[in-house]
Every structure is written in C-alpha cells, then in structure tokens.
C-alpha positions as CSV (number, residue, x, y, z in Angstrom):
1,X,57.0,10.3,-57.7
2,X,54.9,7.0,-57.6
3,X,56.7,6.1,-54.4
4,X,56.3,9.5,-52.9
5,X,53.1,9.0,-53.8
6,X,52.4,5.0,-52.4
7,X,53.8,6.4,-49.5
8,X,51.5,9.1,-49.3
9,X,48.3,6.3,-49.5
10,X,46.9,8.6,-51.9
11,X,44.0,5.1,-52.2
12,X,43.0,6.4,-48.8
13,X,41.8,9.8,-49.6
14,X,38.7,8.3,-50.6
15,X,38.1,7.6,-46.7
16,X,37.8,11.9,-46.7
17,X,34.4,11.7,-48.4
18,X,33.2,12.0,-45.2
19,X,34.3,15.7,-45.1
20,X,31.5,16.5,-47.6
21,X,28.4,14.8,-45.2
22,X,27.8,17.4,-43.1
23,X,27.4,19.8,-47.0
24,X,25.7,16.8,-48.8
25,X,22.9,16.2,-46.6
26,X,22.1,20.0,-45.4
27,X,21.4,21.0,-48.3
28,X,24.2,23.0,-49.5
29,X,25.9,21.2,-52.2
30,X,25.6,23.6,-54.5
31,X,26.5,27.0,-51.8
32,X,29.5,27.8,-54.3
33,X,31.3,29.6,-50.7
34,X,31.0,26.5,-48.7
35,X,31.6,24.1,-50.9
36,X,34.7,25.5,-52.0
37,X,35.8,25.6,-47.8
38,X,35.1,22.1,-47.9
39,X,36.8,20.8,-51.0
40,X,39.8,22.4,-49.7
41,X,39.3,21.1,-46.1
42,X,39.0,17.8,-48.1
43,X,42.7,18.1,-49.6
44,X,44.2,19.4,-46.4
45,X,42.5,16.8,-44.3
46,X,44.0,14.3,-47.5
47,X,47.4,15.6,-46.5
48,X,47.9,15.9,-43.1
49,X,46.8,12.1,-43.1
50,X,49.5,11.3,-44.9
51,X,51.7,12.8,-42.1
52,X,50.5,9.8,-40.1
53,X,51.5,7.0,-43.1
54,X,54.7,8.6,-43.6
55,X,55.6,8.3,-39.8
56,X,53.9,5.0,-39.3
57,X,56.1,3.4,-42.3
58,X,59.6,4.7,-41.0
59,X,58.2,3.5,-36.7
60,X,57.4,-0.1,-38.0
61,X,60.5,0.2,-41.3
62,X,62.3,-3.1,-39.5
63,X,59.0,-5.0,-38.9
64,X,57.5,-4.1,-42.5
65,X,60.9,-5.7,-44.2
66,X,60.1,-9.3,-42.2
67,X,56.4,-8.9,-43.2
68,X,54.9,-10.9,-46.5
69,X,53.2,-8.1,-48.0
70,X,54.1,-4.5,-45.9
71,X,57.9,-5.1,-47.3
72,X,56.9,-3.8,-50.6
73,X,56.1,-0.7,-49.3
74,X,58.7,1.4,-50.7
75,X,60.7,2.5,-47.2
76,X,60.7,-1.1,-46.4
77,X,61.7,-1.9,-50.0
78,X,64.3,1.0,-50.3
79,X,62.7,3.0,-53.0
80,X,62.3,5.9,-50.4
81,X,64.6,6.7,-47.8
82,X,63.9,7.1,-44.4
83,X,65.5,11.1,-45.1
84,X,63.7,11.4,-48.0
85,X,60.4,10.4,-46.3
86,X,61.3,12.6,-43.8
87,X,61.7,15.4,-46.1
88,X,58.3,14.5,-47.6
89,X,56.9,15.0,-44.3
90,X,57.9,18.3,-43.4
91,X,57.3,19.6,-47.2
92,X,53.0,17.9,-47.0
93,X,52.9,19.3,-43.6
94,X,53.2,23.1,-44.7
95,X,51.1,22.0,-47.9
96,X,48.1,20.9,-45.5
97,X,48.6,23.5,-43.0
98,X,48.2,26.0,-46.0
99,X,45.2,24.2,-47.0
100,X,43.7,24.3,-43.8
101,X,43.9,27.8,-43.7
102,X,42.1,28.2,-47.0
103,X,39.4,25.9,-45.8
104,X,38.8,27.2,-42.4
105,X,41.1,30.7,-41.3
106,X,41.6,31.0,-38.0
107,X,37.8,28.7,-37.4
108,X,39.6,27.1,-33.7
109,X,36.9,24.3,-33.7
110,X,38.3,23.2,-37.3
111,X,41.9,23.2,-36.3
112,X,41.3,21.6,-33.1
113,X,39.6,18.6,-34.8
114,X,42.7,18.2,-37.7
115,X,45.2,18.6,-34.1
116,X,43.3,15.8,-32.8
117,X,42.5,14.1,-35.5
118,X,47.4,13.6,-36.5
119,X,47.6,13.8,-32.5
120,X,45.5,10.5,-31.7
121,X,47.0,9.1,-34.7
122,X,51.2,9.6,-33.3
123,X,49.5,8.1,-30.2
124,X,48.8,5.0,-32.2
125,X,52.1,5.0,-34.1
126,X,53.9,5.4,-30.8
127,X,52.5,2.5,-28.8
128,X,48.5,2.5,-28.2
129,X,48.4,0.2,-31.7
130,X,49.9,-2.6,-29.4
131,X,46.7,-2.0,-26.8
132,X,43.4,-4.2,-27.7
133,X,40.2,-2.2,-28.1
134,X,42.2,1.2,-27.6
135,X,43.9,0.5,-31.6
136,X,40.1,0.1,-33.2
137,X,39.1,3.0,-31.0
138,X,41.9,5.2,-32.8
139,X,41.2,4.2,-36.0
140,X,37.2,5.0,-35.3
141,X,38.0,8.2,-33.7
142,X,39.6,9.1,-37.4
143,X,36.2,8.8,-39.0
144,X,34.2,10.8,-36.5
145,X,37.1,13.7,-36.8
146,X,36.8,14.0,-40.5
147,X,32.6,14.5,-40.1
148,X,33.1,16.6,-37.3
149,X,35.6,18.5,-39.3
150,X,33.2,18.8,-41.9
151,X,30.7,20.2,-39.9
152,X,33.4,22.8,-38.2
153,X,34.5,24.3,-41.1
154,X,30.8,25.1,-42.7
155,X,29.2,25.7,-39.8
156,X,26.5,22.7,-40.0
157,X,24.9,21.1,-37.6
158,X,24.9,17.1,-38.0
159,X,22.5,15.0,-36.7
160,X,23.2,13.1,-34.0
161,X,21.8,9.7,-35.2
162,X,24.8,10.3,-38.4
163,X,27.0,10.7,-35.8
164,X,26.3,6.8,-34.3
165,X,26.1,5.7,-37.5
166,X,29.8,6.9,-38.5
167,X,30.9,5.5,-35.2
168,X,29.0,2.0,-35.5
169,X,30.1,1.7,-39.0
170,X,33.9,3.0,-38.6
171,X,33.6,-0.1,-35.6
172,X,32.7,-2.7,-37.5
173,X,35.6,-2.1,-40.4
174,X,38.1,-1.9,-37.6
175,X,37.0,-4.8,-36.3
176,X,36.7,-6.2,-39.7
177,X,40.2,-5.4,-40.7
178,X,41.1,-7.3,-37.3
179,X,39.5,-10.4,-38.0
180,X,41.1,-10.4,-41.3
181,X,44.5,-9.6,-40.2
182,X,44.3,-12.9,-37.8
183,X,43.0,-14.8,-40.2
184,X,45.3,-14.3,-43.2
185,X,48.5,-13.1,-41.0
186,X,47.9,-14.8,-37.5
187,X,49.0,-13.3,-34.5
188,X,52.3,-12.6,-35.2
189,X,52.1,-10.0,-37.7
190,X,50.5,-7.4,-35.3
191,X,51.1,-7.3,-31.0
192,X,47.9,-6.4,-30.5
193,X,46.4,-9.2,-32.2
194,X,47.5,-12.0,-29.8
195,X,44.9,-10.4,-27.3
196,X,41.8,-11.0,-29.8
197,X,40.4,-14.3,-31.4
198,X,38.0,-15.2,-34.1
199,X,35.0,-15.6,-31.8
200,X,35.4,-11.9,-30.0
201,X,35.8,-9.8,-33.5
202,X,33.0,-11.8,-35.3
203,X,30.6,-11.0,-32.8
204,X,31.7,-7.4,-32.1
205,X,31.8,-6.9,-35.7
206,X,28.4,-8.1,-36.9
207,X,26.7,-6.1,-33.7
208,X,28.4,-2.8,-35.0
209,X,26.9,-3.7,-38.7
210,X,23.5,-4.3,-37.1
211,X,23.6,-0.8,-35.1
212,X,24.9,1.1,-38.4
213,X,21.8,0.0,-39.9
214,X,19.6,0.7,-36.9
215,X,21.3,4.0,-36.6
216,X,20.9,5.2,-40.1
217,X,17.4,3.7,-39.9
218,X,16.6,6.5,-37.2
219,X,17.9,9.4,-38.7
220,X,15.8,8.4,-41.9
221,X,12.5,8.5,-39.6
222,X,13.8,11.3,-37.0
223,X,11.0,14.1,-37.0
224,X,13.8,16.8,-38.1
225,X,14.6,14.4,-41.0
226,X,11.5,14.5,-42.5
227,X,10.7,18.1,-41.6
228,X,14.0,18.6,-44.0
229,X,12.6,15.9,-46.5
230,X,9.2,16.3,-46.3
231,X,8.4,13.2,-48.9
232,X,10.4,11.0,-46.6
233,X,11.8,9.1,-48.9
234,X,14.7,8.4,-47.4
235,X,13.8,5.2,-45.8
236,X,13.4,3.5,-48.3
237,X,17.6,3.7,-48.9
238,X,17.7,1.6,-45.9
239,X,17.1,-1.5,-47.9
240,X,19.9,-0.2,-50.5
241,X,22.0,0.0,-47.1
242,X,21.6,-3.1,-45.9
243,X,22.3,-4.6,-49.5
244,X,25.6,-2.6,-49.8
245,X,26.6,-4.3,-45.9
246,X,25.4,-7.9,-46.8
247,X,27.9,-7.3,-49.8
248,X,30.4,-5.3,-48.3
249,X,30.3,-8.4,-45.4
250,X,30.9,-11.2,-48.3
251,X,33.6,-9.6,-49.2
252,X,35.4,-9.5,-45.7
253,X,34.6,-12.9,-45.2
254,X,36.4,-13.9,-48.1
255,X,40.2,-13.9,-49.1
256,X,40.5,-10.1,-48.6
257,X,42.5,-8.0,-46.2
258,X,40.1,-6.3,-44.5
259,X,41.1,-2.6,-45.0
260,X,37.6,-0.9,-46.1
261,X,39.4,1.3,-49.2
262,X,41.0,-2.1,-51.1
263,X,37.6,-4.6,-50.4
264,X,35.2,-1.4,-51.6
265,X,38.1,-0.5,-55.0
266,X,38.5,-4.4,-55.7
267,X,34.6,-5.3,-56.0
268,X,32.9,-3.3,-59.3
269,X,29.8,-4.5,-57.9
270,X,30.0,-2.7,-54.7
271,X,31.4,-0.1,-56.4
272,X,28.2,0.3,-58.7
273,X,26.1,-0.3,-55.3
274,X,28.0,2.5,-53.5
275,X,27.0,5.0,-56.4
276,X,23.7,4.3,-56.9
277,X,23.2,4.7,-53.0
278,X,24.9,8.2,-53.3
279,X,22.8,8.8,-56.3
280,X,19.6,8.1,-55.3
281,X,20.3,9.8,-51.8
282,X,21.3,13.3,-54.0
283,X,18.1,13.3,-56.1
284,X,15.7,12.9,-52.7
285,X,17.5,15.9,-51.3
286,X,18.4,18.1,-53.8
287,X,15.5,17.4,-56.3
C-alpha cells in the first residue's frame, strides 16, 4: 500500500487547497451544501491527478532507473509493476470520476475544467515536457484549473486580480523548480532543460514573484474587495505575503529541489508562516 500510495504522490494533494479559494474568500466556509461539493471536488480533483503521476512514471520508467534520485520511485525501483500501476490507474480513475459526480452532477463547466485539467497534463507526458516555456506553462495551467474548478463547482465568482496572482505565483515555482533542476541535476536530467540557463529562469522567476505580490496587492485594495471587507484589513497581509516569498525564495536558492510541496513540508518555519497567513486571512473575513 505505501507504494501504491508514493506512487499516487499523495504529498501533492496539498497543491488542491486551491479548490477551497473560490469558498474561503466568498464567504461561504461555513455553507454546509457547498462546502461539502467542494471537499469532495477536492478528493476527486486529488485523484484524477494521480492519473497523471501514474502515467508519467511508467512514460519516463527507463529514464527514472538512470536518474540519482527518480530511481527510487517504486516503478523504477520494481516495488510496483508497470501492470499493477496500470491496474491502479483504471481502479482511481472510476474512484475520481465517482467523486466528481458527487461534487458537481452533470455541472459541464466543472467537468470540462478536470478534462482539461488530465488532458493538458497526457500532453505534457507525451512530449510538450521536452518544449521550453510550453512545460512551465502546463504545469501553471494545473493551478489555474483547480481555482477555476473551484469556482465551477460552487458557482462563485473569483476575482480576477486572484486569478493573476495564481498564475504569477504558479510561474515563478515552475520556473523555480527549473532553476533548481539545472542547478542540482544539469542539463541532462531533463530535454527541456538544455534550452534554459541560470540567467533566463532567475530573472523570469523573481519578475513572476514581484507580480504575485503586486497582484495580490490589488485585489486587497480593489473597490469590490473592500465593499466585501469593509474594514479593509486585508492589506495589511501583504506584508505577511511578502515575508512568506522572501522565505519561501531562501529556500529555493538553497540546496532544495525546487518542487513547491517538499521546500514548503521541509521548512517548519514556513510552515508556521503559511498558517498564520491563512489564519489571520479567516478571522478578517469570517469574524
């Protein structure tokens, strides 16, 4: 079951959160009805992903057993077959397609987004991870999905200035997974990443950082923000914000991988600093 379950990346389920945004910040926490659509949304969107991980790890099985770390995962180590994993597959597709249904019935917007969302990724599996600026793009296009998902199955309306700030942000930890990928691996351990250098991801990275925070800025002084908030209090999480980046960037620039679930997991710190932000952002809104 642990391998099953490795396999799975059950660590990136956390990435979901996102689902809940469009709930968190419209108030509706606490609406027993949609709440419960998006908790399930949350475990079907959790599933399906792992569709993508599954399929990924038997495409790249030969190049994960020459690679120093990705040959521990267990169909490149053995302790999962490729069968089994295909079994596996089948079996958490039906599980997240039953989800799905729980979270959204027949909502077409909602099912279009989660078609997209495993389509774009089997385009990146299949070949368009080998293409520069088309692989970050992908991997962006994954966080947008699960907000916009978010927002399909409950019906909410998300601001457009969250929107840019998902994208900005989901750019500079593709880009920051990039860098780190070069610089611990070199180009040899990905295709792609003989077309990008140092120079090219540090400066795309830290101008995606400095729009998140411009973004977020916005949408904590847009004139519908504070007609929802009316004590407009939520600027003053955008130094909390820019705390959580500096660290978040210290982190990236050190000995880590790159991949925005293991640097946030690995640092207590930031972990502590991620939940006071949440926090402090519940009791403005709901209190």
């Amino acid at each position: 079951m642990k391998n099953y379950l490795k396999l799975m990346r059950v660590h990136h389920y956390l990435k979901n959160v996102l689902i809940f945004l469009p709930l968190v910040f419209s108030q509706n926490l606490f609406n027993i009805d949609l709440l419960s659509k998006t908790i399930f949304g949350f475990f079907s969107f959790s599933i399906l992903s792992s569709i993508v991980y599954v399929i990924n790890d038997i495409q790249d099985v030969e190049k994960d057993r020459r690679h120093s770390t990705k040959c521990k995962r267990p169909i490149a180590s053995g302790a999962v077959s490729i069968k089994e994993a295909y079994v596996l597959a089948v079996f958490i597709a039906i599980v997240g397609i039953a989800f799905n249904y729980l979270a959204c019935g027949l909502n077409i917007k909602a099912w279009l987004f989660v078609i997209m969302y495993v389509g774009f990724n089997f385009a990146y599996s299949m070949g368009f991870k080998n293409m520069p600026i088309m692989d970050i793009t992908i991997l962006v296009s994954g966080f947008l999905f699960r907000v916009l998902y978010g927002s399909a199955i409950t019906s909410i309306n998300v601001s457009n200035w969250l929107y840019l700030t998902v994208i900005a942000m989901s750019f500079y930890l593709g880009l920051g997974k990039r860098r780190n990928e070069l610089k611990t691996e070199g180009s040899k351990s990905r295709k792609v990443l003989k077309y990008y250098n140092h120079d090219f991801l540090d400066k795309n990275m830290y101008m995606c950082l400095g729009l998140t925070i411009v973004f977020y800025s916005l949408w904590c002084v847009d004139p519908t923000t504070i007609e929802r908030y009316p004590q407009n209090n939520l600027v003053w999480t955008v130094p909390l914000v820019m705390i959580i980046c500096m660290k978040y960037s210290l982190n990236v620039e050190g000995e880590s991988d790159g991949d925005p679930v293991s640097v946030l997991l690995k640092d207590k710190f930031l972990i502590a600093l991620t939940l006071l932000y949440i926090i402090i952002v519940l009791l403005i809104i709901y209190v």
